[in-house]
C-alpha positions in Angstrom: -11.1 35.8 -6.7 -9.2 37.6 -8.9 -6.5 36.5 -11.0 -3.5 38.7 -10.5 0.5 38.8 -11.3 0.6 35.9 -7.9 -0.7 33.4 -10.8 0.6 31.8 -13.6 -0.5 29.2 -15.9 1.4 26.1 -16.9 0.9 23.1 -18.9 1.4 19.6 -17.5 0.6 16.4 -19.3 -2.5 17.7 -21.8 -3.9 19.7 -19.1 -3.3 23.4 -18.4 -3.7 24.5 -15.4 -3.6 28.2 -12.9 -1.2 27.7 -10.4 0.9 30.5 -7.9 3.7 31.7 -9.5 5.8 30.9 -6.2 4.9 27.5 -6.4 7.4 27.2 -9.6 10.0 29.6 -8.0 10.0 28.5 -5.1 12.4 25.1 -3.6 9.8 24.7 -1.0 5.9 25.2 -2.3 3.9 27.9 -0.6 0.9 27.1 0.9 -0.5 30.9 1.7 -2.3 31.2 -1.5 -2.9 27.9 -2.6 -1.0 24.6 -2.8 1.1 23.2 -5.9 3.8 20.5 -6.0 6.1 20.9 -9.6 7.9 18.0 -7.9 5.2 16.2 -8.1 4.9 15.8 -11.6 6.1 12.5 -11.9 3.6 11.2 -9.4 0.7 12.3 -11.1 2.0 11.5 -14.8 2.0 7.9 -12.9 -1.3 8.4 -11.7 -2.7 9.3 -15.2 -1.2 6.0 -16.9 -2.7 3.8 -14.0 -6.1 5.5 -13.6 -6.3 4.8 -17.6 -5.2 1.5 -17.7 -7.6 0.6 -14.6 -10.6 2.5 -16.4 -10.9 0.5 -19.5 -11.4 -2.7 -18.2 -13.4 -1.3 -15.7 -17.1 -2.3 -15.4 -19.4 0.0 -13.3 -19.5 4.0 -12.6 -16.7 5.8 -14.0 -16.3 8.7 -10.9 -13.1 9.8 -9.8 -12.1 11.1 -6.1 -9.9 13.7 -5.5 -10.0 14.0 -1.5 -7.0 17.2 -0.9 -7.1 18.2 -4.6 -4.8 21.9 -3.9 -5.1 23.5 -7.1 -6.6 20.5 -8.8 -3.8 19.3 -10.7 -4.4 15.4 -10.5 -8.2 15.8 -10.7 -7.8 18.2 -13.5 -5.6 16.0 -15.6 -8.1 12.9 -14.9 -10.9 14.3 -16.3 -9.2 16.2 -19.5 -7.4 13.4 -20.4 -8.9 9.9 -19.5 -11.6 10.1 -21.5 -13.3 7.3 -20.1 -14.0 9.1 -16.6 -17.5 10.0 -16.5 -16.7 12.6 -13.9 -14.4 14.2 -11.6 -15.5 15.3 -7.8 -12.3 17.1 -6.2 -12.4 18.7 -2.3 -10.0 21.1 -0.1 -10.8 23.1 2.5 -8.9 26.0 0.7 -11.3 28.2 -1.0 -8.6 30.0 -3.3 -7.2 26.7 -4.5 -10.9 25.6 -5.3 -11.6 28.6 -7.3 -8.3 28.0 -9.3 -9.2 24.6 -9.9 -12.7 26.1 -11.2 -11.0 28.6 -13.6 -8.8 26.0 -15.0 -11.3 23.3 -15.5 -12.9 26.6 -17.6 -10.2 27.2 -19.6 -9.9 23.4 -20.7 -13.7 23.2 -21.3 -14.3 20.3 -18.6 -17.7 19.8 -17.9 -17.3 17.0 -15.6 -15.1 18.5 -12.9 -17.2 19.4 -9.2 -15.5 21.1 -6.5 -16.4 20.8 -2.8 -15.3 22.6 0.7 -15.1 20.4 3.2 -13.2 18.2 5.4 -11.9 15.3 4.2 -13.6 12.5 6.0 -17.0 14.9 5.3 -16.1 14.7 1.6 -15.5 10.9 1.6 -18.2 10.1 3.7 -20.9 11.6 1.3 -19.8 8.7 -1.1 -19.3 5.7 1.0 -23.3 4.7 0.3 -24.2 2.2 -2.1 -24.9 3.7 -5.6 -22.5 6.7 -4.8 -19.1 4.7 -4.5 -16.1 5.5 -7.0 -14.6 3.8 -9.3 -11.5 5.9 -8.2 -10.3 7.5 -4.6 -7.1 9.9 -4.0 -5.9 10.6 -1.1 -2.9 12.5 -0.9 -1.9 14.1 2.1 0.7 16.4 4.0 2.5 13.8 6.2 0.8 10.6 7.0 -3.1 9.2 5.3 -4.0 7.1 8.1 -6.6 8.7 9.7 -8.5 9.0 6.2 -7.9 5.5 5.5 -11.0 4.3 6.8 -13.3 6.9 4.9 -11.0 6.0 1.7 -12.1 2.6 1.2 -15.8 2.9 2.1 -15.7 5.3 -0.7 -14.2 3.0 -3.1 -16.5 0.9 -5.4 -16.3 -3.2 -5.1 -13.8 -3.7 -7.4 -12.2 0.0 -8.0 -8.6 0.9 -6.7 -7.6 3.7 -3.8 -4.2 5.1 -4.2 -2.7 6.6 -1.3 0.4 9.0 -0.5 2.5 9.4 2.7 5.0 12.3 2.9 6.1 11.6 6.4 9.3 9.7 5.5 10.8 10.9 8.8 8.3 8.6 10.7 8.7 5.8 7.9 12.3 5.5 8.3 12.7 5.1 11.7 13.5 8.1 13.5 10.4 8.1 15.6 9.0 4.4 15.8 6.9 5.6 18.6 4.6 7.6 16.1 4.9 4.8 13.4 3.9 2.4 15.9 0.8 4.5 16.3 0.0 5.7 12.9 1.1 2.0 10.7 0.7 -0.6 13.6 4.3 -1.4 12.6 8.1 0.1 13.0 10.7 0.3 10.4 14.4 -0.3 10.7 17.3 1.8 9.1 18.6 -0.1 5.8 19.8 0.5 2.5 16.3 -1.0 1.5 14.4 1.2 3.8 12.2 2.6 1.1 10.4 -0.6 0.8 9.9 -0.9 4.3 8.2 2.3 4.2 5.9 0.9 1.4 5.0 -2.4 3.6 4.6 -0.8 6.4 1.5 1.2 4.1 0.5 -1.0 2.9 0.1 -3.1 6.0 -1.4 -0.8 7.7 -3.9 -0.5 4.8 -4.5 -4.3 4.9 -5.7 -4.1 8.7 -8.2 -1.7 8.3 -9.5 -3.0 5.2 -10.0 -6.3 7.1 -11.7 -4.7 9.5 -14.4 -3.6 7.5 -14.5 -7.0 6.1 -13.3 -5.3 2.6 -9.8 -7.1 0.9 -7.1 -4.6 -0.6 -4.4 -5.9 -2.8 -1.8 -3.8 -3.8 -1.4 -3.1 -8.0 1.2 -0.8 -8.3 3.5 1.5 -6.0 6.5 3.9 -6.8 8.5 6.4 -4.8 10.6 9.5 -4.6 12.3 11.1 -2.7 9.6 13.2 -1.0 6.9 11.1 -1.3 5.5 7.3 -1.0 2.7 6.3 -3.3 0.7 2.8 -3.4 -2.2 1.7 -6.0 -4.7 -1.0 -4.0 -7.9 -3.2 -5.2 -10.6 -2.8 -3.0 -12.6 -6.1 -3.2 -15.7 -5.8 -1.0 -15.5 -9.2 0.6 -13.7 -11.0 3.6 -10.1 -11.0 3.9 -9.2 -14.5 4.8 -5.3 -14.2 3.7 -2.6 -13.8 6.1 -0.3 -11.3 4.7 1.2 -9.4 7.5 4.7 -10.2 8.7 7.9 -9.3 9.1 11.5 -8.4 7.7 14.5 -9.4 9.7 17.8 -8.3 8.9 20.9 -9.3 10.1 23.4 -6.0 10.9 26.5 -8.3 11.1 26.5 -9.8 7.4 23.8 -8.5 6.0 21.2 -11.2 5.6 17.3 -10.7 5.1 14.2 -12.4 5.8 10.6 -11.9 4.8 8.0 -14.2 7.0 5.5 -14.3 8.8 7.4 -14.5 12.1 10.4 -12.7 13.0 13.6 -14.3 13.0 16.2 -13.8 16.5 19.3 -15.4 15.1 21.1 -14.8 11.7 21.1 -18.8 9.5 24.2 -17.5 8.0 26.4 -15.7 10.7 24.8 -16.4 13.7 24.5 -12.8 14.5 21.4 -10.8 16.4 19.0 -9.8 13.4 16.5 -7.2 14.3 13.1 -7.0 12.6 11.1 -4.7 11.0 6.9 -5.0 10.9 4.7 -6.1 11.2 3.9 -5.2 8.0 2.3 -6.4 4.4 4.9 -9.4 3.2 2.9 -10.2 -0.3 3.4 -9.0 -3.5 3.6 -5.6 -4.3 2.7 -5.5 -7.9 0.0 -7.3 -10.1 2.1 -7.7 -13.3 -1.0 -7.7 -15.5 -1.9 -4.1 -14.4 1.9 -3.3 -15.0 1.4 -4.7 -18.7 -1.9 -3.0 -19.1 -0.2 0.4 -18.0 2.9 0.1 -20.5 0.8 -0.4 -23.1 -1.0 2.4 -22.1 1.7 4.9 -22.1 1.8 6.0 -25.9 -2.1 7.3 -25.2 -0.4 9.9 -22.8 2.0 13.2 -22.4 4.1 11.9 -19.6 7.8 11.7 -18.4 10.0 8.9 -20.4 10.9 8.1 -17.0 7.3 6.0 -16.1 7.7 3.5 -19.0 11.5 2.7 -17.8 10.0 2.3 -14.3 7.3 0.5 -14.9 9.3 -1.9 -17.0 11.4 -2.5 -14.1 8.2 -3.7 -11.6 7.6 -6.0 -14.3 10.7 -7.7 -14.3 10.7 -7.2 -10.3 6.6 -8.1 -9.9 7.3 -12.0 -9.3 11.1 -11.3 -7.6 11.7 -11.9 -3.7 11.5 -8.8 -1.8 14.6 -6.9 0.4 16.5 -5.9 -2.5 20.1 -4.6 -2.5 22.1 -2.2 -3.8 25.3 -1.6 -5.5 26.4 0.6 -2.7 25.7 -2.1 0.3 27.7 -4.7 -1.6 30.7 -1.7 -1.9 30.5 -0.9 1.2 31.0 -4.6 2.5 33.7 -5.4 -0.3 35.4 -2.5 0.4 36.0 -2.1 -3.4 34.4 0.5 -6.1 30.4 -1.6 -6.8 29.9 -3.1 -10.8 27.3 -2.0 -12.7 24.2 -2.8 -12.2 23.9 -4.9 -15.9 26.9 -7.0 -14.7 25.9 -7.8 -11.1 22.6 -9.4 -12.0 24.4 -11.3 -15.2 26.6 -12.6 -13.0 23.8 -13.9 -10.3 21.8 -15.1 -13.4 24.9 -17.0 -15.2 25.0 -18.5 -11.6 21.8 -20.1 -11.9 20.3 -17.0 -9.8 17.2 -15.1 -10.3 17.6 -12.1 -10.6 16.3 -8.6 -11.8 16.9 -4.6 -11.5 13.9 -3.1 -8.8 12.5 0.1 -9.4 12.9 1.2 -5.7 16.6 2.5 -6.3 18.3 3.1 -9.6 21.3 1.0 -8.4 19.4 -1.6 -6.3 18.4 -5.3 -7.7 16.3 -8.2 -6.5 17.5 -11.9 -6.5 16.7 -15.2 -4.5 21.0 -15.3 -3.7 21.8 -15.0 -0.1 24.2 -12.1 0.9 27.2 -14.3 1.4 26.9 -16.2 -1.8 26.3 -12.8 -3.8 29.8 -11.9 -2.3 31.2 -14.5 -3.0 30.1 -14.5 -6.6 30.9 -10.7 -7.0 34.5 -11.0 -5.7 35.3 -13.9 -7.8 
């Protein structure tokens, strides 16, 4: 291919790397040429800080995965700047975006970067045997990752993590249960917190077909955007004899919700009809060791300020109940302008409360308070 005035060459992270001019002028990201995210960004400046926490304390081969790699951005990044990856296999089926990935991997002197053509199952497959598993699987992508779920975590080395991204919010949020039904085994239900319904219902769905294969995946790490959902699991190959899936009922009347292993018809505080959400993954969602162990991490790496702010926030949030709220719910009910965030959970701790800020929503905070109680607090 040759390079031509269509392609341009930026720097992101420590990493530079050829990418279609249109991708960077564009709102919406061309796919004719090849395939490049700027939005995106943030999710990979995430990815780099978690790969390279996981990676030193990890004991067995150092290979990293990059299933629907596009330009190569994320795979790219890995393997110039975690030093510790011992090498980087990337795949697409789009030959331009391969050769681009090639050219930049030149042009930062990698020497452990491998591209492949192929289908994505194909690609995954070819690594799910003993001896060939990674340390490290991607995938990432357009819409939903269910139907590469399965190939995702043969791939994945006893012990190594798979992170995953969904892009079909539509379907996570409850315009067409039908297809969520289908896709996650689960349906969401329209709330202010409906972002980490989205990331249960994942990460469910995730937890099913891991048990299945008689392999155990527990979540690390997850963030969000708003075009994208992202979550960070352990792969352990052994039976998974937990019972994690569940529900989230939520009461439309007052307010209220519930996380539990069965759903819940009538509303403890108002009486009302609560509708449920699920089923879906009700455990934790963080590992607040990995958190630490990426924080202190950080100064090793050219990323946004924003990652150490979030990921200070899943630390405070890693042990809190889930269902958080936000400022705007509690306005919307009080029919008054919402506090700041700081005074909110000062009041609910000053109370005898827990309560912390959740890195799901820049105005949203976890606590173990029940809704009417909150108000009650908040209006006195």
């Amino acid at each position: 291919m040759q390079l031509d005035q269509d392609i341009t060459t930026i720097t992101e992270g420590k990493t530079k790397i050829l990418v279609p001019k249109a991708a960077i002028e564009s709102k919406v990201p061309p796919m004719d040429v090849a395939f490049f995210n700027p939005r995106a960004k943030l999710s990979r400046d995430f990815s780099i800080i978690a790969y390279s926490a996981f990676i030193k304390k990890f004991h067995g081969p150092k290979t990293f995965l990059d299933s629907m790699s596009g330009v190569g951005a994320r795979g790219l990044r890995v393997a110039n700047e975690i030093k510790e990856i011992e090498h980087v296999y990337v795949n697409d089926l789009n030959p331009t975006a391969l050769e681009l990935g090639k050219k930049s991997a030149e042009i930062n002197n990698l020497q452990n970067y491998t591209a492949s053509e192929e289908e994505t199952c194909r690609f995954l497959s070819s690594f799910s045997r003993k001896g060939m598993r990674a340390a490290i699987v991607d995938i990432d992508p357009f819409g939903s990752p269910t139907r590469h779920l399965d190939c995702g975590i043969r791939a994945t080395v006893h012990g190594g993590i798979l992170s995953v991204t969904a892009t079909d919010l539509q379907v996570l949020h409850g315009l067409f249960n039908d297809a969520c039904r289908k896709k996650y085994y689960g349906t969401p239900i329209k709330t202010h917190y409906a972002d980490e319904i989205a990331i249960r219902l994942i990460l469910g769905c995730i937890h099913l077909i891991a048990a299945r294969l008689d392999v155990e995946a527990t979540p690390v790490f997850v963030e969000n955007n708003m075009h994208y959902y992202r979550v960070y699991v352990r792969i352990l190959n052994k039976s998974d004899t937990r019972d994690m899936m569940g529900f989230i009922s939520h009461c439309r009347s007052c307010g209220n919700r519930e996380i539990g292993k069965e759903r819940k018809e009538l509303c403890d505080i108002c009486s009302g009809t609560m509708i449920a959400a699920g089923p879906l993954w009700i455990g934790s969602l963080f590992e607040k060791e990995f958190l630490k162990d990426m924080l202190e991490d950080i100064p090793n790496h050219t990323v946004d300020k924003k990652c150490a702010k979030t990921i200070q926030r899943c630390i405070l949030e890693s042990e809190m109940p889930g269902c958080y709220y936000t400022l705007d719910e509690l306005a919307e009910m009080r029919k008054k302008s919402p506090a700041s965030l700081e005074k909110s959970i000062t009041i609910l701790q000053k109370n005898g409360y827990a309560s912390s800020p959740t890195s799901f929503n820049p105005t949203g905070f976890r606590t173990d308070c029940k809704i009417n109680k909150i108000l009650e607090l908040f209006s006195s």
